[in-house]
N, C-alpha and C positions, 0 to 999 in steps of 0.2 A: 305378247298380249298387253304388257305393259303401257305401250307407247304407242301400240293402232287406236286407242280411241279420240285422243290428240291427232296423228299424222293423217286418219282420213277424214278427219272430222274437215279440218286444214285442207284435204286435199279436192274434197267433194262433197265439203257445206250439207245441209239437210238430208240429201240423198244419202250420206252417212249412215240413217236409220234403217238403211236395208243387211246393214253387216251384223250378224248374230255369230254365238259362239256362245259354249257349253264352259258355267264354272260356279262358284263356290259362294261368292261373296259379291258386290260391288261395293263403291263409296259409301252406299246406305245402307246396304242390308248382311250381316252375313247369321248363321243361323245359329251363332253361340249368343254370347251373353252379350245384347245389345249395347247397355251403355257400356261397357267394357271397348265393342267394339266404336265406339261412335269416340269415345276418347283417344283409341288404337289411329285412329283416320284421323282426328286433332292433330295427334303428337305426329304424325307421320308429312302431311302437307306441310306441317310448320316447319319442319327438319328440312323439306326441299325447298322450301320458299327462303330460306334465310341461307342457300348455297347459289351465288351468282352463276356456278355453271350451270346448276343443275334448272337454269329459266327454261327450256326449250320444253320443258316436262310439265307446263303448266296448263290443266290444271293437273297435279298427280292421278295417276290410278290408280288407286289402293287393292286394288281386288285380288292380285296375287300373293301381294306382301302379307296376307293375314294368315299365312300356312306357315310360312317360314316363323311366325309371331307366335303361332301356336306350338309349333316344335321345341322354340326356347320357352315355354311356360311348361308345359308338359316335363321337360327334362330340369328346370329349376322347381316344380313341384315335387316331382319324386326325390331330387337329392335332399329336398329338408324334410322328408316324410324318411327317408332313408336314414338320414344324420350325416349326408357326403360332405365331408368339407377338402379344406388343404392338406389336413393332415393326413388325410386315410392313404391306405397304402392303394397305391393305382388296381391292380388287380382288382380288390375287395371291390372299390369304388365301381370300376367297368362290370361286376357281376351284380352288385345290388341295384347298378343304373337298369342295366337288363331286363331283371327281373321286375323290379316295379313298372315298368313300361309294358312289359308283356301281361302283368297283373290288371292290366285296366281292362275295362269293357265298352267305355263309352269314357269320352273325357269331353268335357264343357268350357274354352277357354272365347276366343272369339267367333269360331268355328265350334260347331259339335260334332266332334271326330267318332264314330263307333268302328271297333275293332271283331274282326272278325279270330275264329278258335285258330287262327296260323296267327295270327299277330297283326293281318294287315288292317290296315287304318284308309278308312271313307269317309268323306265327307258330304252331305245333300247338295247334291248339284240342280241347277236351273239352264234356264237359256236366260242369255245375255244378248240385250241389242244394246248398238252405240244409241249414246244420248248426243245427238248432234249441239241441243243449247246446251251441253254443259261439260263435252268432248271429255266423256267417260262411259261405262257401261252403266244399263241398268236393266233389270230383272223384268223381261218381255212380257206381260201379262197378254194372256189367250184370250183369244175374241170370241 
């Protein structure tokens, strides 16, 4: 999902805007803490544009990257709400990481993750269509 709104965009110009798909986030929008995310997209385009290989990827998608972003906030949140550092002894560390992850019920990072009574973690999904002028997705409003 990465790299389809680049490669068809590329591949079949305007008509691109017929390809949807179901996800979380795009370049503009995702459902957590806006400026948060709108600087998360800064920092991220910047980081591929100043990697020569990484040209073919331009402009970036951001829209998957922002789970994976949210997974390391959520677990650097609990270790300092926990007191986890270098010293703790591993075991202690992997049971209090545990628990305070299982402790949440909703977490607010870029994305707003709600957790259900097993533990698993959702996110507010939309439909996504490509944006042919700007070969990225963006959140299909209904007609």
């Amino acid at each position: 999902m990465q790299l389809f709104p680049q490669t068809v965009t590329k591949s079949v110009g305007e008509q691109a805007k017929q390809w949807y798909t179901v996800g979380q986030a795009s370049n503009d929008y995702a459902t957590g803490d806006l400026p948060k995310y709108k600087a998360f997209v800064e920092r991220y385009v910047a980081a591929i544009a100043k990697d020569s290989a990484l040209s073919q990827f331009q402009p970036p998608n951001v829209s998957n990257a922002s789970l994976g972003y949210d997974a390391v906030l959520l677990v650097a949140e609990v270790a300092r709400k926990q007191g986890i550092d270098g010293a703790m002894n591993i075991d202690t560390a992997r049971d209090k990481l545990r628990d305070g992850i299982n402790a949440y019920k909703s977490f607010r990072g870029v994305n707003e993750i709600k957790f259900s009574d097993k533990g698993d973690g959702a996110v507010k999904m939309g439909v996504l269509q490509v944006d042919p002028a700007t070969s990225t997705w963006k959140f299909a409003q209904a007609k």
